[in-house]
TORPAVEX-501893 format. One record per atom (N, C-alpha, C, O): residue in three letters; atom name; y, z, x; residue number from 1. Coordinates in Angstrom, 3 decimals, always signed. Layout:
<recs>
> ALA	CA	Y	Z	X	NUM;
...
</recs>
This chain:
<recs>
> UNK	N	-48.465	+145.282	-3.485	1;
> UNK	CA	-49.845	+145.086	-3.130	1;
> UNK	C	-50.532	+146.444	-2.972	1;
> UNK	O	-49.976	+147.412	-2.453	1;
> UNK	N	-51.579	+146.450	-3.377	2;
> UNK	CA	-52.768	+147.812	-3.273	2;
> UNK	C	-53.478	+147.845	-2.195	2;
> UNK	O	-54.309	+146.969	-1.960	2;
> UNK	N	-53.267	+148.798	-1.433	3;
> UNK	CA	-54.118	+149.237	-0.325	3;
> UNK	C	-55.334	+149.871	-0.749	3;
> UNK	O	-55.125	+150.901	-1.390	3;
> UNK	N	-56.840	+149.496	-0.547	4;
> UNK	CA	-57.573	+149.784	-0.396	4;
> UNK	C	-58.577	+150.496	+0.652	4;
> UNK	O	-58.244	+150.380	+1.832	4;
> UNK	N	-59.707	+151.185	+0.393	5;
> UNK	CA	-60.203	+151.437	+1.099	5;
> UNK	C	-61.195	+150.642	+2.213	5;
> UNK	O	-61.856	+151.316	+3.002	5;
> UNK	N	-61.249	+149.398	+2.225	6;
> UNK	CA	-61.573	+148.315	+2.494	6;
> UNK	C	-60.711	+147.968	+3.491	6;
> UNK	O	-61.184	+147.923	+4.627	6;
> UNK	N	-59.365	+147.669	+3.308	7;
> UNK	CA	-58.199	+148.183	+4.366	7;
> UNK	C	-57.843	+148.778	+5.243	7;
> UNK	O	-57.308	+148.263	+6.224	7;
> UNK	N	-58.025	+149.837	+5.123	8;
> UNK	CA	-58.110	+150.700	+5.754	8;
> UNK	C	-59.498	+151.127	+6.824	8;
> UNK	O	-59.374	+151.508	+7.988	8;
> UNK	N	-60.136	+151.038	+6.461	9;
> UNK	CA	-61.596	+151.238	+7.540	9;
> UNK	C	-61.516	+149.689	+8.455	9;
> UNK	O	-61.885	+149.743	+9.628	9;
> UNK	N	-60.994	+148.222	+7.851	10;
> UNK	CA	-60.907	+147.389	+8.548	10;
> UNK	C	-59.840	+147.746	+9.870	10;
> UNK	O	-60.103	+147.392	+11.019	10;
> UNK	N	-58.525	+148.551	+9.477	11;
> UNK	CA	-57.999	+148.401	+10.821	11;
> UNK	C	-57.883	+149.714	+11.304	11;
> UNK	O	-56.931	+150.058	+12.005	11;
> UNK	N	-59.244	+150.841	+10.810	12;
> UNK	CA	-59.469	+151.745	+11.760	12;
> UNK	C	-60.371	+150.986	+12.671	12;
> UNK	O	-60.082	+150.944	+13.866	12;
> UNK	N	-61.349	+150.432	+12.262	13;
> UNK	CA	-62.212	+149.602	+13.342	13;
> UNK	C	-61.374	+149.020	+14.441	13;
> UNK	O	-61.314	+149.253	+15.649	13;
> UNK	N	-60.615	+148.018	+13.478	14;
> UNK	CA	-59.946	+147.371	+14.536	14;
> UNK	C	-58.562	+147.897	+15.734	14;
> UNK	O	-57.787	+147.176	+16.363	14;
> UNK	N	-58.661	+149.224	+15.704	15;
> UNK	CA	-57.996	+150.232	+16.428	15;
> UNK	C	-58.932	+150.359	+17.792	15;
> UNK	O	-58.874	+150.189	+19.010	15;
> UNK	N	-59.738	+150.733	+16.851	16;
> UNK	CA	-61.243	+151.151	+17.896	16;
> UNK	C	-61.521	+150.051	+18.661	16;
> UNK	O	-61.607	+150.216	+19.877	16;
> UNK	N	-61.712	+148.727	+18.094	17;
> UNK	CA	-62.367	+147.503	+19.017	17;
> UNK	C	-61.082	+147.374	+20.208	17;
> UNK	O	-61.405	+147.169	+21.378	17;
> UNK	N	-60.019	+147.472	+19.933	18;
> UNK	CA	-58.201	+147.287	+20.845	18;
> UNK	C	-58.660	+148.686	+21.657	18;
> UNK	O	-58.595	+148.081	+22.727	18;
> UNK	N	-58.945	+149.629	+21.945	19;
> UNK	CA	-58.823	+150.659	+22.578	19;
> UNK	C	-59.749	+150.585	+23.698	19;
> UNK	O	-59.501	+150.719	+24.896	19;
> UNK	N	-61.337	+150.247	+22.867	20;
> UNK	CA	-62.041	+150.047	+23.770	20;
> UNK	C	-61.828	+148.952	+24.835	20;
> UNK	O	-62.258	+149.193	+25.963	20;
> UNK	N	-61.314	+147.967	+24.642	21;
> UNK	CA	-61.548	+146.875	+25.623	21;
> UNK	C	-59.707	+146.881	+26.061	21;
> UNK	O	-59.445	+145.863	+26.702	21;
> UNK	N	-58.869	+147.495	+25.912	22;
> UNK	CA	-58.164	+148.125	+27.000	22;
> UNK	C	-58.280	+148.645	+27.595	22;
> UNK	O	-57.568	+148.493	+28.588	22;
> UNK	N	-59.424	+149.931	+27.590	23;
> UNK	CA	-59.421	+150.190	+28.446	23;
> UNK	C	-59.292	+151.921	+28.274	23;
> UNK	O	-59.586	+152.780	+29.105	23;
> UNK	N	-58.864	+152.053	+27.188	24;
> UNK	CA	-57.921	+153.797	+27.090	24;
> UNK	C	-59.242	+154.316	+26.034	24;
> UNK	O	-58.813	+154.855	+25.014	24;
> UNK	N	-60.233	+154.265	+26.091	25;
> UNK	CA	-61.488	+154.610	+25.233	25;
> UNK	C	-62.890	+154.815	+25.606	25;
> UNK	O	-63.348	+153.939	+24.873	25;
> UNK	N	-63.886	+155.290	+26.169	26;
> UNK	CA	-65.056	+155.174	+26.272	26;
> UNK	C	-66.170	+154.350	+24.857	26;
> UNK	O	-66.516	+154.723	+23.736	26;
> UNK	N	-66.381	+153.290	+25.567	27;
> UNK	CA	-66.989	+152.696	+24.132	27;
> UNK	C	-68.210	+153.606	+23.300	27;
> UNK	O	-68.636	+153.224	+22.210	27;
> UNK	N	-68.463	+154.251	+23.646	28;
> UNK	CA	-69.462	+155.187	+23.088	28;
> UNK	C	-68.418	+156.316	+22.452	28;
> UNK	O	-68.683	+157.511	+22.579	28;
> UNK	N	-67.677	+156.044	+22.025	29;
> UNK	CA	-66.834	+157.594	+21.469	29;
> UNK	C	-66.218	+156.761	+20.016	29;
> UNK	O	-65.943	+155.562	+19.965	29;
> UNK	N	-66.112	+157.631	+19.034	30;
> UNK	CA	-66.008	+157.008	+17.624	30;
> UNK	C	-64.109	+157.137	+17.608	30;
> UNK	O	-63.561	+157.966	+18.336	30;
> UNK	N	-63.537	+156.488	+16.966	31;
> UNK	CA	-62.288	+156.406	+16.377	31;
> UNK	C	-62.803	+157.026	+14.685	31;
> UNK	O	-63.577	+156.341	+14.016	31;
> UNK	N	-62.297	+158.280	+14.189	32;
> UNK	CA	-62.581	+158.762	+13.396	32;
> UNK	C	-61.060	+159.167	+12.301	32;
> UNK	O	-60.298	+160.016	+12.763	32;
> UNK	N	-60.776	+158.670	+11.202	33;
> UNK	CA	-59.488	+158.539	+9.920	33;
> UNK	C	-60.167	+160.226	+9.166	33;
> UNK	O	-61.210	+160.738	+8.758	33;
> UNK	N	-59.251	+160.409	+9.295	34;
> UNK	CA	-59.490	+162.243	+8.253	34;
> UNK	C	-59.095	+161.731	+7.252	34;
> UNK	O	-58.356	+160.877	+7.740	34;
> UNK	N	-59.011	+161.572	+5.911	35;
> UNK	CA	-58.254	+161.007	+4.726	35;
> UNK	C	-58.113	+161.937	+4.201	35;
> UNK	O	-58.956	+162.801	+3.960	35;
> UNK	N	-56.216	+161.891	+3.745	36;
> UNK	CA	-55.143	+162.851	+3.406	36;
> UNK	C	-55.593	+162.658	+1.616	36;
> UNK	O	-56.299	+161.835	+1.032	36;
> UNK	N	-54.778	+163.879	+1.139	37;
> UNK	CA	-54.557	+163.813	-0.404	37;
> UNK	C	-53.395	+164.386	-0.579	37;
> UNK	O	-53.317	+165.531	-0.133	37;
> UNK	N	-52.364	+163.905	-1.142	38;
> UNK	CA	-51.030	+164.793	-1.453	38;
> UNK	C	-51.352	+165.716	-2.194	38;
> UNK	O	-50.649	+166.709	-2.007	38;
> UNK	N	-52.393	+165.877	-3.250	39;
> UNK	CA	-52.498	+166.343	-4.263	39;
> UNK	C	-53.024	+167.827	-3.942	39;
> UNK	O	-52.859	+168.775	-4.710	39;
> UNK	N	-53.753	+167.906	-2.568	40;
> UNK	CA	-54.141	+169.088	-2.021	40;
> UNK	C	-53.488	+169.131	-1.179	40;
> UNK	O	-53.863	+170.151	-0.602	40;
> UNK	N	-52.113	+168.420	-0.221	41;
> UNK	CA	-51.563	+168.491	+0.731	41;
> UNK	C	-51.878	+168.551	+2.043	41;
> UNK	O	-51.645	+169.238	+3.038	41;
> UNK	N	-52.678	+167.299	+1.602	42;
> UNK	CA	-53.139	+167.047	+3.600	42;
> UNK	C	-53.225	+165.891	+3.858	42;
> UNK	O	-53.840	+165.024	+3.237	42;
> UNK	N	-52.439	+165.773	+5.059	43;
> UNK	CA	-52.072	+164.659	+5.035	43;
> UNK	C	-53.067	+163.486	+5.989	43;
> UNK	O	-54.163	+163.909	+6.358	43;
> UNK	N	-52.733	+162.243	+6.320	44;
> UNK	CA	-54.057	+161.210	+6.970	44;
> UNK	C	-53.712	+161.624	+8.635	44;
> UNK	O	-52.652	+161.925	+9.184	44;
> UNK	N	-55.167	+161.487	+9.168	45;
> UNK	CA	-55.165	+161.806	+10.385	45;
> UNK	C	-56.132	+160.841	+11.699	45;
> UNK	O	-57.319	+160.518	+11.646	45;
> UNK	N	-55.526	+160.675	+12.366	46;
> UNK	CA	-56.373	+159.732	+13.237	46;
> UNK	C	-57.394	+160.151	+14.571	46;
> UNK	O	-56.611	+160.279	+15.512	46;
> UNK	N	-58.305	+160.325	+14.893	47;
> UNK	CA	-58.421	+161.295	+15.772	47;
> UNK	C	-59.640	+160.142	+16.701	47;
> UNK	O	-59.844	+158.983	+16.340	47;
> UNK	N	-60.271	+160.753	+17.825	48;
> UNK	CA	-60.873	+160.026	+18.656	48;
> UNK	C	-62.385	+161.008	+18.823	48;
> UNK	O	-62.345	+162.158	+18.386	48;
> UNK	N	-63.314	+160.638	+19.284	49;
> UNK	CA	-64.745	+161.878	+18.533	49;
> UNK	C	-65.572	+161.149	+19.753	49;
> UNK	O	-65.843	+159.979	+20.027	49;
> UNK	N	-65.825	+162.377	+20.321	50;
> UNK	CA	-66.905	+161.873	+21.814	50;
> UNK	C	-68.109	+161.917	+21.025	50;
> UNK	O	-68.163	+162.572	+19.984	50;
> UNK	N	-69.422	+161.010	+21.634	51;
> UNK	CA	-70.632	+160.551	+21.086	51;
> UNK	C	-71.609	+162.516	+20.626	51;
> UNK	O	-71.282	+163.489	+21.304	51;
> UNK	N	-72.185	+162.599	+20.010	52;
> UNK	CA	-73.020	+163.400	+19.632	52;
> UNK	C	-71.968	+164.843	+19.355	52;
> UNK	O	-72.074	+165.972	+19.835	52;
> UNK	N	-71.218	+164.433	+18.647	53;
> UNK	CA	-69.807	+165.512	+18.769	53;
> UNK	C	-69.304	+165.761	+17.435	53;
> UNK	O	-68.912	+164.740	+16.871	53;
> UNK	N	-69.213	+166.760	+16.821	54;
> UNK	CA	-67.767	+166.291	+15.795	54;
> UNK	C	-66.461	+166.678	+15.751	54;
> UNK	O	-65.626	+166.620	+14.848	54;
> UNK	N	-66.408	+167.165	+17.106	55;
> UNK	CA	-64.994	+167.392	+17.342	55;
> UNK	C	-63.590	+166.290	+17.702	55;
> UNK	O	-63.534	+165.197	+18.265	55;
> UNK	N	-62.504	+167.217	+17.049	56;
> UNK	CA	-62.096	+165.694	+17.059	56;
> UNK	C	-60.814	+166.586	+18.301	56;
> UNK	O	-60.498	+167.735	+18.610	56;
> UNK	N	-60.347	+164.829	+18.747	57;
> UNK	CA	-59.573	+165.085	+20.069	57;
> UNK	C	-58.265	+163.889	+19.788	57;
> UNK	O	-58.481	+163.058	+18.906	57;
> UNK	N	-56.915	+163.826	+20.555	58;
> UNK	CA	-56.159	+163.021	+20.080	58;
> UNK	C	-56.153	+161.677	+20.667	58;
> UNK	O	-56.077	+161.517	+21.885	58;
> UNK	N	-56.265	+160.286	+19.474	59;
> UNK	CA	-56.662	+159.545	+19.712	59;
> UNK	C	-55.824	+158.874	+20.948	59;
> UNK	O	-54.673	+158.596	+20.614	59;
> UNK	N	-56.110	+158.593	+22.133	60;
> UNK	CA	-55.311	+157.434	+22.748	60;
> UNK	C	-54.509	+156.084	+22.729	60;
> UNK	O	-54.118	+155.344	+23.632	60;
> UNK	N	-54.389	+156.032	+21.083	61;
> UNK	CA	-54.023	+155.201	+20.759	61;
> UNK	C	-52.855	+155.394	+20.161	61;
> UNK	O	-52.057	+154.457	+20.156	61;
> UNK	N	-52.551	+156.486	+19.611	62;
> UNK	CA	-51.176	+157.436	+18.995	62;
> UNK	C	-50.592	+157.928	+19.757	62;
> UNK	O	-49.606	+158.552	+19.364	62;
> UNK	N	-50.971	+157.895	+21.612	63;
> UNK	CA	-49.728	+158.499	+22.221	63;
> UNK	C	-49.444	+159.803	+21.945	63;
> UNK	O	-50.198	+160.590	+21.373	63;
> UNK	N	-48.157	+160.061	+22.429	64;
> UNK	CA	-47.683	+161.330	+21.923	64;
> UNK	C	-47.371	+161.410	+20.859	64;
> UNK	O	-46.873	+162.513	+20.631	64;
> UNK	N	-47.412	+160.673	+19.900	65;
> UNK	CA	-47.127	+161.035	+18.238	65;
> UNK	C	-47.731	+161.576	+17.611	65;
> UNK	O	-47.440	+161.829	+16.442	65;
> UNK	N	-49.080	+162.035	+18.355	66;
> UNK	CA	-50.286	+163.224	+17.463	66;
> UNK	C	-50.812	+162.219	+16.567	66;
> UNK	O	-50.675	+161.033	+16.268	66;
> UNK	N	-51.577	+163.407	+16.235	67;
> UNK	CA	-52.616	+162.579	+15.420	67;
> UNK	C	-52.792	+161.946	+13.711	67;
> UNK	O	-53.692	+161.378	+13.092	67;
> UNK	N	-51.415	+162.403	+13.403	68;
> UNK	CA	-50.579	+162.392	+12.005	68;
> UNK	C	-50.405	+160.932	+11.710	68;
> UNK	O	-49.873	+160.252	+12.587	68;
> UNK	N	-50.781	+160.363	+10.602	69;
> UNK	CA	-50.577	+158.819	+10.678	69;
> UNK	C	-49.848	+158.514	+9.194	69;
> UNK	O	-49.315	+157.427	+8.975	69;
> UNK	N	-49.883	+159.562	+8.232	70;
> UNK	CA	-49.069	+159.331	+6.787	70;
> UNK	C	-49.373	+160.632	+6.038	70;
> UNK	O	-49.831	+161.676	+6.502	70;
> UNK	N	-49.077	+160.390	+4.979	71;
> UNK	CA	-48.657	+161.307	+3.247	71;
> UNK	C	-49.895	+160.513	+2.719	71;
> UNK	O	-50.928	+161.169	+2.587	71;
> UNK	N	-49.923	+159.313	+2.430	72;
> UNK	CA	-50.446	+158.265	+1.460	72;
> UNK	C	-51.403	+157.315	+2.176	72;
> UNK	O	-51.558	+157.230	+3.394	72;
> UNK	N	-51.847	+156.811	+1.488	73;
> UNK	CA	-53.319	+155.527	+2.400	73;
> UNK	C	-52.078	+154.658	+2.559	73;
> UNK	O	-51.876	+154.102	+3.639	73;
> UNK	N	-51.302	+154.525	+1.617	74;
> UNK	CA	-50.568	+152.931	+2.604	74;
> UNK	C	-49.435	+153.507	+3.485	74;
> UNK	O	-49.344	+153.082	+4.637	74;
> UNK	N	-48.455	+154.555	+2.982	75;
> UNK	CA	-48.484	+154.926	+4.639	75;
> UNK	C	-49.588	+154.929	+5.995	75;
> UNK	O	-49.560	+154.430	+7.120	75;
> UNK	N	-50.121	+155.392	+5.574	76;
> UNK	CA	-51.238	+155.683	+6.979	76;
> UNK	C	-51.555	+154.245	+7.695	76;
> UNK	O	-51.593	+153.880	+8.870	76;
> UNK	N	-51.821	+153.427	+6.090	77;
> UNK	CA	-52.457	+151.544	+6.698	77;
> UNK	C	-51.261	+151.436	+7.231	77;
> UNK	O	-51.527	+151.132	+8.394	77;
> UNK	N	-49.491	+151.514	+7.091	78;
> UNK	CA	-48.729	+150.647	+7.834	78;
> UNK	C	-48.140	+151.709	+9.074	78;
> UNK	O	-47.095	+151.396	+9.645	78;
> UNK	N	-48.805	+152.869	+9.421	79;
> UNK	CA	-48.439	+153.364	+10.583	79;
> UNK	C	-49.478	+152.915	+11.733	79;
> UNK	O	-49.260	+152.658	+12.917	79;
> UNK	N	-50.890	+152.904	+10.866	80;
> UNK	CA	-52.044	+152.467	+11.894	80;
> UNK	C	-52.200	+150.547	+12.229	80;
> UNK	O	-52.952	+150.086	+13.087	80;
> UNK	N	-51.316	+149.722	+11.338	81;
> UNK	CA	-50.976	+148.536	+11.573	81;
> UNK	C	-49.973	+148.507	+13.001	81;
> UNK	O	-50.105	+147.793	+13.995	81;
> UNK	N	-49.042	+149.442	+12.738	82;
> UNK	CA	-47.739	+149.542	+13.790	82;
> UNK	C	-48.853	+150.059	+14.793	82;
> UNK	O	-48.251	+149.978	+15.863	82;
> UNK	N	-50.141	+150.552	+15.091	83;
> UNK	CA	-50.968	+150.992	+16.399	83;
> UNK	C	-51.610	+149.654	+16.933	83;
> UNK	O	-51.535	+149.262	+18.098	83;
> UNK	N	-52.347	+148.924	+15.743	84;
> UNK	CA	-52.557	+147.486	+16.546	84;
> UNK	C	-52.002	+146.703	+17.291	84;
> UNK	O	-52.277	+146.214	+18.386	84;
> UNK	N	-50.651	+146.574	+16.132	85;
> UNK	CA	-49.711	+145.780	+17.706	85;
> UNK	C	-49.661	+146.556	+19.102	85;
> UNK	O	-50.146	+146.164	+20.163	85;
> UNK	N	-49.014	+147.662	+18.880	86;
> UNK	CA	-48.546	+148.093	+20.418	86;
> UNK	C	-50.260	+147.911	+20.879	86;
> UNK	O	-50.588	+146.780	+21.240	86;
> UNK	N	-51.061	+148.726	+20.870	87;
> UNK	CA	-52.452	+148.405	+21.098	87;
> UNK	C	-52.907	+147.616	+21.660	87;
> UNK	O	-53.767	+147.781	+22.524	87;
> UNK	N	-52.383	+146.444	+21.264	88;
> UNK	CA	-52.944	+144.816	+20.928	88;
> UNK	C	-51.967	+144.447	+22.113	88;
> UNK	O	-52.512	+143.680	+22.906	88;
> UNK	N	-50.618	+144.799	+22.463	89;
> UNK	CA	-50.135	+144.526	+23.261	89;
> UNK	C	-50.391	+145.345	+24.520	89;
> UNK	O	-50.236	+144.920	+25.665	89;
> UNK	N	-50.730	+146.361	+24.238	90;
> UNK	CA	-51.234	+147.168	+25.612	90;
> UNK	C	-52.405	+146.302	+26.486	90;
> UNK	O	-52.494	+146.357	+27.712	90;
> UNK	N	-53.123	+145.643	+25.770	91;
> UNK	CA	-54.663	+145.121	+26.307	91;
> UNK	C	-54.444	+143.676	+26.892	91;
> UNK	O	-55.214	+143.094	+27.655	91;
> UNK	N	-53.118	+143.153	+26.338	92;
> UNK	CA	-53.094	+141.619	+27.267	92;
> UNK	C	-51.950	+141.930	+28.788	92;
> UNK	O	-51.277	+142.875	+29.198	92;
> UNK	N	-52.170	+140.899	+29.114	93;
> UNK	CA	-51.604	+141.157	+30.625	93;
> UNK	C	-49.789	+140.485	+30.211	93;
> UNK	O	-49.470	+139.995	+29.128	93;
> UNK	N	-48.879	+140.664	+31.408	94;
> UNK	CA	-47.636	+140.556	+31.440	94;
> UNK	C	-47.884	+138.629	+31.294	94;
> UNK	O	-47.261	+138.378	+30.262	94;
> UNK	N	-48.229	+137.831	+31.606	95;
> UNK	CA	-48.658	+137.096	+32.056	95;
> UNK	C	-49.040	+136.268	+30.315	95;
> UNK	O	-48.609	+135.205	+29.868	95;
> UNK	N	-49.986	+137.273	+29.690	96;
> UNK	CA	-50.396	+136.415	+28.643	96;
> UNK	C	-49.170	+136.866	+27.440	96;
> UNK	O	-48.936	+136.109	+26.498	96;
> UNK	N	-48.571	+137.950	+27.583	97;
> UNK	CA	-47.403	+137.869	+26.543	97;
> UNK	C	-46.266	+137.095	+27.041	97;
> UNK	O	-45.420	+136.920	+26.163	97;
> UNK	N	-45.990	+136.594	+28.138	98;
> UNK	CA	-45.380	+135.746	+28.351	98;
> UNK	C	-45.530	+134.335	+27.918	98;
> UNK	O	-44.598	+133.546	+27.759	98;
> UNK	N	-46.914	+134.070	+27.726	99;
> UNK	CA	-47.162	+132.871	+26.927	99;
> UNK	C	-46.919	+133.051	+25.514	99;
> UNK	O	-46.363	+132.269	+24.743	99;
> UNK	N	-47.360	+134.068	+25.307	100;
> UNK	CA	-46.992	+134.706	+23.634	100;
> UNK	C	-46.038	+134.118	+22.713	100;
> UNK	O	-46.023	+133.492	+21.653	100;
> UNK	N	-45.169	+134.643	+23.673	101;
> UNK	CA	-43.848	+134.967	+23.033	101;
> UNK	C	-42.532	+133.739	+23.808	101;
> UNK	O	-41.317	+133.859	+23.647	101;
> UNK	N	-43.157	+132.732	+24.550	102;
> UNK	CA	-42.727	+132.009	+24.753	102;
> UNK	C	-41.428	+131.858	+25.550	102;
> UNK	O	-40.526	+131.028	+25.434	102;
> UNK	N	-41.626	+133.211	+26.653	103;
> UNK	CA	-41.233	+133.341	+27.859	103;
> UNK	C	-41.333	+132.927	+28.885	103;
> UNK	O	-42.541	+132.787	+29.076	103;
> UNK	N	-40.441	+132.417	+30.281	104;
> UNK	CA	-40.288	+131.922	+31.451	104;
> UNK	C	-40.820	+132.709	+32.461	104;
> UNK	O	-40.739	+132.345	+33.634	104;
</recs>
């Protein structure tokens, strides 16, 4: 399957919408994708960008893994997929992954 750029901006957003309403984001601050090229050797980058700014800072959503997310767009889509979940699991309570996942 082909990763697109369509793809990719869908689950940078949807990084951004999981961050903000966890909690680990000021909703006024952009979730900002640097896009890598092997061909010039740079690679994809994820970064977090306070309002009227263009500096970029490390996103809260990558943890300590920096801000490095791939080589390639579909690397990058299935490292920044692996951020939704944990993400996605950071923002519900002990309580609702217990219903989840169909725990006692």
């Amino acid at each position: 399957m082909r990763e697109t750029k369509r793809d990719t901006d869908a689950i940078v957003e949807r990084i951004h919408n999981l961050t903000v309403e966890a909690g680990l984001m000021p909703s006024d601050w952009r979730t900002v994708l640097e896009e890598g090229s092997p061909t010039y050797g740079r690679g994809w980058n994820l970064y977090s960008s306070p309002p009227d700014s263009y500096g970029h800072n490390r996103h809260p959503a990558t943890g300590s893994s920096g801000s490095y997310v791939g080589w390639s767009r579909r690397e990058a889509n299935e490292k920044m997929r692996l951020i939704v979940q944990i993400v996605g699991a950071m923002g519900r309570t002990k309580k609702e992954n217990r219903q989840r996942f169909g725990q006692k």
